[in-house]
C-alpha positions in Angstrom: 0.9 -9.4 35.2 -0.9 -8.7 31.6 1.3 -10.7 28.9 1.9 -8.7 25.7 -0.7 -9.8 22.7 2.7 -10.7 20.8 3.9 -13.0 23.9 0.7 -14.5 23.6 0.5 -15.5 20.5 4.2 -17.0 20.7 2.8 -19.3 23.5 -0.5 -20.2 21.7 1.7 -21.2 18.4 4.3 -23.4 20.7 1.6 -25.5 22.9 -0.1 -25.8 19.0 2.9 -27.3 17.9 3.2 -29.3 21.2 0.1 -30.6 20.6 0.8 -31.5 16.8 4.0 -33.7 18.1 2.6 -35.4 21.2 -0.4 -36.0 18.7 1.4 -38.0 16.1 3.2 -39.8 19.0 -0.3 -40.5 20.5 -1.6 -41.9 17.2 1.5 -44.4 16.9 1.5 -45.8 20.4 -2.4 -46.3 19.6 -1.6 -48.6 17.2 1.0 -49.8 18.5 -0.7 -50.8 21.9 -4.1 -51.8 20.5 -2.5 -54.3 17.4 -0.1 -55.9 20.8 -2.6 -55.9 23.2 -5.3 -57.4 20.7 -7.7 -54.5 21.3 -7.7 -53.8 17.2 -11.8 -52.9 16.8 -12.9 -53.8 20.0 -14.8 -51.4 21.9 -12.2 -51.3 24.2 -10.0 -49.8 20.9 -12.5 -47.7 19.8 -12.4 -45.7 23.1 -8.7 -45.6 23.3 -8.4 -44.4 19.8 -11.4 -41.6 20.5 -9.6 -40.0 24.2 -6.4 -40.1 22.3 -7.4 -38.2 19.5 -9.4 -35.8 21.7 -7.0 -35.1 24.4 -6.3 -31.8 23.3 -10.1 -31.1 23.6 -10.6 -32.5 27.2 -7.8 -30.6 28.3 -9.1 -27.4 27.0 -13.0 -28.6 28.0 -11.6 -29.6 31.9 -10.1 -26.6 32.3 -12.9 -24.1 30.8 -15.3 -25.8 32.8 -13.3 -25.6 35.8 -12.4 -21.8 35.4 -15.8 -21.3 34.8 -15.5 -20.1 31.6 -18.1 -22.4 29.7 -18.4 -20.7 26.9 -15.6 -21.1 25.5 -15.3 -25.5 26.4 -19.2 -25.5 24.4 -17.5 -23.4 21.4 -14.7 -25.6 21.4 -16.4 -29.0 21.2 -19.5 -28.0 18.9 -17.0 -26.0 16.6 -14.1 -28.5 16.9 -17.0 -31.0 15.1 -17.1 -28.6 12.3 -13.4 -28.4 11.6 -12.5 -31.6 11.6 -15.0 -32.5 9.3 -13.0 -29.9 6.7 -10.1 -31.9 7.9 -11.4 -34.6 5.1 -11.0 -31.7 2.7 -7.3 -31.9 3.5 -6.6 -35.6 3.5 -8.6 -35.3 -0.3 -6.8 -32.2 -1.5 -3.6 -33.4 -0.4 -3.2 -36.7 0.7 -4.5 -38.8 -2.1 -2.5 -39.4 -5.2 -4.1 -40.7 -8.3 -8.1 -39.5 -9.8 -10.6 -41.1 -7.7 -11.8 -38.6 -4.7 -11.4 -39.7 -0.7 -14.7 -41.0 -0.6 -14.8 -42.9 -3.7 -11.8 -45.2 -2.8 -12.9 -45.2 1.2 -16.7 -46.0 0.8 -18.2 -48.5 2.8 -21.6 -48.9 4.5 -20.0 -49.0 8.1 -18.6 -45.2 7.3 -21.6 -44.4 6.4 -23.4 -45.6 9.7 -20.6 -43.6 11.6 -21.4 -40.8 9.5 -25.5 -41.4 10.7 -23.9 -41.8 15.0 -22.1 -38.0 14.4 -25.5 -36.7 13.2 -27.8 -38.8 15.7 -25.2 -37.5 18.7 -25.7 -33.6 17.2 -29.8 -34.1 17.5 -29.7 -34.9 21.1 -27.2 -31.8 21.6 -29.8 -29.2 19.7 -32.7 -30.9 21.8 -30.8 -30.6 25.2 -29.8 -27.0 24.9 -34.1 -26.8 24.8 -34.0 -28.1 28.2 -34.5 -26.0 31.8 -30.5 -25.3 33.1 -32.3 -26.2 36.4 -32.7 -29.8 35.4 -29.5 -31.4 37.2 -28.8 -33.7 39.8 -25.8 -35.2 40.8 -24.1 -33.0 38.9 -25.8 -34.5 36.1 -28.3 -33.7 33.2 -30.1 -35.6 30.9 -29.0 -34.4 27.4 -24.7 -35.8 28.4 -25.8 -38.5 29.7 -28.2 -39.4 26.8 -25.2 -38.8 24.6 -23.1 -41.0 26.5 -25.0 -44.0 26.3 -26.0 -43.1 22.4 -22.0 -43.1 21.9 -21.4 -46.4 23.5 -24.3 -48.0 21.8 -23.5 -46.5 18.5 -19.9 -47.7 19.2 -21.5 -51.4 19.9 -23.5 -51.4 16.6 -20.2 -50.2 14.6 -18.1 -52.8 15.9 -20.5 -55.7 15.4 -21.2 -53.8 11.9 -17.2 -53.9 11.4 -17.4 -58.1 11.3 -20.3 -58.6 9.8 -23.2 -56.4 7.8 -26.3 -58.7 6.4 -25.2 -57.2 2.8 -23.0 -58.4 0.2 -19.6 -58.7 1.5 -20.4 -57.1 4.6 -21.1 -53.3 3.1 -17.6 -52.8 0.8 -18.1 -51.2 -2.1 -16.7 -52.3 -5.6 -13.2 -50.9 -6.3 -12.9 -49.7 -2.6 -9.5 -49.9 -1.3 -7.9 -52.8 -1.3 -6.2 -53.6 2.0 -9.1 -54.2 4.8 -9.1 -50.7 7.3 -7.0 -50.5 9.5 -3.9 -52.1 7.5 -2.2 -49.1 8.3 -2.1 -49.8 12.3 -0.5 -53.2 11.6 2.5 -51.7 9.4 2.6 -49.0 12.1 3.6 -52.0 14.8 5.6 -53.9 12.4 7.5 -50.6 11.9 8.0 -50.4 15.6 9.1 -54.0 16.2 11.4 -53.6 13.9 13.1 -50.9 15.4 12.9 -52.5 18.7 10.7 -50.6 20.5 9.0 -52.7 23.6 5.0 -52.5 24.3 6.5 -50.8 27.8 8.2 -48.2 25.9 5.1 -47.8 23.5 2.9 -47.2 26.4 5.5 -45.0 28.1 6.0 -42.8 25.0 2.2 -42.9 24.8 1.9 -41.7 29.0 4.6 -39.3 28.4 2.7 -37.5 24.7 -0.6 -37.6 26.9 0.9 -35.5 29.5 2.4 -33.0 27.4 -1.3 -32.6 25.2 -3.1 -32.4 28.3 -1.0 -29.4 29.4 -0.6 -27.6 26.4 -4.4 -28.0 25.9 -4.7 -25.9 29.4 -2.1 -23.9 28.0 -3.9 -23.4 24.5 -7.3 -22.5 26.0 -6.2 -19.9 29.2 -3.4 -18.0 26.4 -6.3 -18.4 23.3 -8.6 -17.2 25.8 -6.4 -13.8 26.6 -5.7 -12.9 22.9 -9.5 -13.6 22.2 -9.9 -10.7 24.7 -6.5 -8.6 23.1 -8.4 -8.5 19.4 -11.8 -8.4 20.8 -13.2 -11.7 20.0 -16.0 -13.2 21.9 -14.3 -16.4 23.4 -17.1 -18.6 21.5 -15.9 -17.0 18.7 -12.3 -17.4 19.2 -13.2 -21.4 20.9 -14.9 -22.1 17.7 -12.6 -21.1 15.1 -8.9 -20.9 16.0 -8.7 -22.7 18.7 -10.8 -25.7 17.5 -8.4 -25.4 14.7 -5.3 -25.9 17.0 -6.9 -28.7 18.6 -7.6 -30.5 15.0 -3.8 -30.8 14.1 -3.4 -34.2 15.6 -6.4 -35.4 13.5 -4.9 -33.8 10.0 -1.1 -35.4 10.8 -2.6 -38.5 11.5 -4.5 -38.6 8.8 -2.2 -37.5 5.7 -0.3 -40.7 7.6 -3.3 -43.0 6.7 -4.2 -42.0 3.0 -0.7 -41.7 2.0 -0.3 -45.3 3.3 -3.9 -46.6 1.5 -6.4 -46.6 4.5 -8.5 -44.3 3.5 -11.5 -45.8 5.6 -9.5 -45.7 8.5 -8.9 -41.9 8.2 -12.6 -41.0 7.3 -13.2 -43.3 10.2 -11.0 -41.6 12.8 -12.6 -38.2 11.7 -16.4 -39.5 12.3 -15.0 -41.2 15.5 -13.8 -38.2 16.7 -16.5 -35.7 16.0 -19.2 -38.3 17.6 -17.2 -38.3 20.7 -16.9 -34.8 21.6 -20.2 -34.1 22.6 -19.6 -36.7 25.1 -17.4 -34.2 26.8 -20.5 -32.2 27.5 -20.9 -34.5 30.5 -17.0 -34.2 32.1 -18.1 -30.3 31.5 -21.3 -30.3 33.4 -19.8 -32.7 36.1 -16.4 -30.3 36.6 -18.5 -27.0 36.6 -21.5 -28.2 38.2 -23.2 -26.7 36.2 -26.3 -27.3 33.0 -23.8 -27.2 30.5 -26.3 -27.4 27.3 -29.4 -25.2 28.3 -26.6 -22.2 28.4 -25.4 -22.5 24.7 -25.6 -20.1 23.1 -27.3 -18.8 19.3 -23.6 -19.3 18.2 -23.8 -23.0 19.4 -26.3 -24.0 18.0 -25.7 -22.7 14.9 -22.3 -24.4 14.4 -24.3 -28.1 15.4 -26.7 -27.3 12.4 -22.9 -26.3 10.4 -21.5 -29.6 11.3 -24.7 -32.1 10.7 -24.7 -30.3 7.1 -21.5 -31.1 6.6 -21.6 -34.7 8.1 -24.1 -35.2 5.9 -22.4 -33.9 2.7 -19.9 -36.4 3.3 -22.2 -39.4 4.1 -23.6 -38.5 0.5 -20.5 -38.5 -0.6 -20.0 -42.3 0.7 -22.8 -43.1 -1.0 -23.0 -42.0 -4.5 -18.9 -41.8 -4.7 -18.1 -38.9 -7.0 -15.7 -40.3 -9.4 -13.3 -37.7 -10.3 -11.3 -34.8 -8.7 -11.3 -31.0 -10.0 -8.8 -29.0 -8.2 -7.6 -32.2 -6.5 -10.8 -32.8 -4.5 -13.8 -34.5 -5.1 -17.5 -32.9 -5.9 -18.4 -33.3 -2.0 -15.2 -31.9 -0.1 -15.1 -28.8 -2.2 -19.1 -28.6 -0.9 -18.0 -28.6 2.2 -15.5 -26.4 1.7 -17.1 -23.8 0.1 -20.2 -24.2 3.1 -18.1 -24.1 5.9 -16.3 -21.2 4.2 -20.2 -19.3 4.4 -20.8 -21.2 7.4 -18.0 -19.4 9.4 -19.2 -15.9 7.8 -22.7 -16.3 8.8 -21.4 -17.3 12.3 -20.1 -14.0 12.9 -22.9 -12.5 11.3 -25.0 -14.3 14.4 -22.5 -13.6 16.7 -22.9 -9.7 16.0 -26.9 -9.7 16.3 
């Protein structure tokens, strides 16, 4: 039976606000479990905090791939980069109080190599779509796995970069924030403490949120997938844009939590985390649908890599030259990337429609 375009879109909006709710609740066990279990920035950590964040994504990417549908699992990771970045123009328009921008008050050299791991990932994604869809075996292809080991490498480097830089106090900028990142994560677990809450009902509550984003990701990507086809949107299209946006709501709860509370690297730092990650579900694509997952992107693909290295790298700027003052209540470099990603997503259609 055909659901009505309205029914649809009543399920779509309640497994996004599913998502945004098991989200926080991921984000908080996170913390909770990696400040008691000691992981804090150990790689270990780093991986927890990335499938946590991205749950919503592998959902939707397991079950595109497995419905064959792959369009719409590459338009959801390689667009899902692109939003999230804007998700910094969020935490800058309306999480921070005072006059100095998000990246003026979170700058720090390690942000900035995270910044250089999102772009370095997005390079090996443009030069593996290049490759012949008939180079797999195993159910493998060169360009995921290539990613894969960048990730964990790059996630090697940033954790030895975390302890110690050979710079002047170990890459901080002057008049940085003044709590050390991640402060947030251990107010987070004194909250919880005090309220009584055990580790084993932390990582129950954090089992039970996983569940329920797992399942309204499937539920997000077979309903977003119908209505794409009720208005007439290409399912890249439609992967791209709305639904990528759905699947970012964790990310922008999480972090208003984080600048309203002073971390502002560890917010910034969750974003770049996250968007350097999801390419890494190119390979649990290619090995659930058997298929050479990058060599079949299409024009639209690549074009929203290219979107989301330009704004990656408008933000790295940012980091670096720290704008010092806010008009409209962002910073010089979020209201560039604002204002590209607002072209950005016309000219997509424009490439989608030639």
């Amino acid at each position: 039976m055909t659901l009505s375009l309205p029914v649809l879109l009543f399920i779509f909006a309640a497994a996004a606000a599913a998502i945004w709710i098991a989200g926080v609740q991921l984000s908080k066990q996170t913390d909770v479990l990696s400040t008691r279990l000691h992981l804090g920035a150990a790689l270990g950590g780093l991986i927890l905090l990335a499938i946590a964040t991205n749950l919503p994504e592998i959902a939707i990417v397991a079950s595109a791939a497995l419905s064959g549908n792959v369009g719409v699992a590459v338009g959801n990771i390689l667009g899902g980069i692109a939003i999230q970045t804007v998700v910094l123009v969020a935490l800058d328009a309306f999480g921070i109080s005072g006059r100095r921008p998000l990246t003026y008050q979170a700058a720090s050299l390690v942000l900035v190599l995270e910044g250089v791991l999102v772009v370095a990932v997005l390079a090996v994604v443009i030069a593996g779509s290049q490759l012949p869809a008939s180079l797999i075996w195993w159910r493998l292809t060169p360009a995921p796995v290539l990613i894969t080991v960048l990730w964990v490498v790059g996630l090697l480097l940033l954790q030895r970069a975390g302890t110690h830089l050979p710079w002047h106090e170990s890459g901080e900028a002057p008049d940085n924030q003044g709590p050390p990142k991640g402060h947030s994560q251990q107010k987070t677990e004194q909250d919880a403490s005090s309220k009584g809450i055990s580790t084993a009902k932390s990582a129950t509550v954090f089992g039970v949120s996983a569940l329920v984003t797992l399942a309204a990701g499937v539920v997000l990507e077979r309903s977003g997938d119908a209505i794409a086809g009720h208005i007439g949107l290409s399912g890249v299209l439609f992967g791209a844009t709305v639904l990528a946006a759905a699947t970012s709501l964790p990310e922008l709860s999480t972090g208003l939590t984080s600048v309203r509370q002073g971390d502002y690297q560890l917010a910034v730092s969750d974003i770049f985390g996250g968007n350097a990650f999801l390419p890494v579900l190119f390979l649990l694509a290619t090995l659930l649908s058997g298929k050479a997952v990058l060599p079949h992107a299409q024009n639209t693909d690549i074009y929203l890599t290219a979107l989301g290295v330009l704004l990656t790298v408008v933000y790295v700027v940012g980091l670096v030259f720290r704008p010092q003052r806010r008009r409209a209540r962002m910073g010089v470099d979020s209201t560039v990337v604002l204002v590209l990603y607002a072209l950005g997503v016309a000219g997509l259609f424009a490439v989608a429609g030639s």
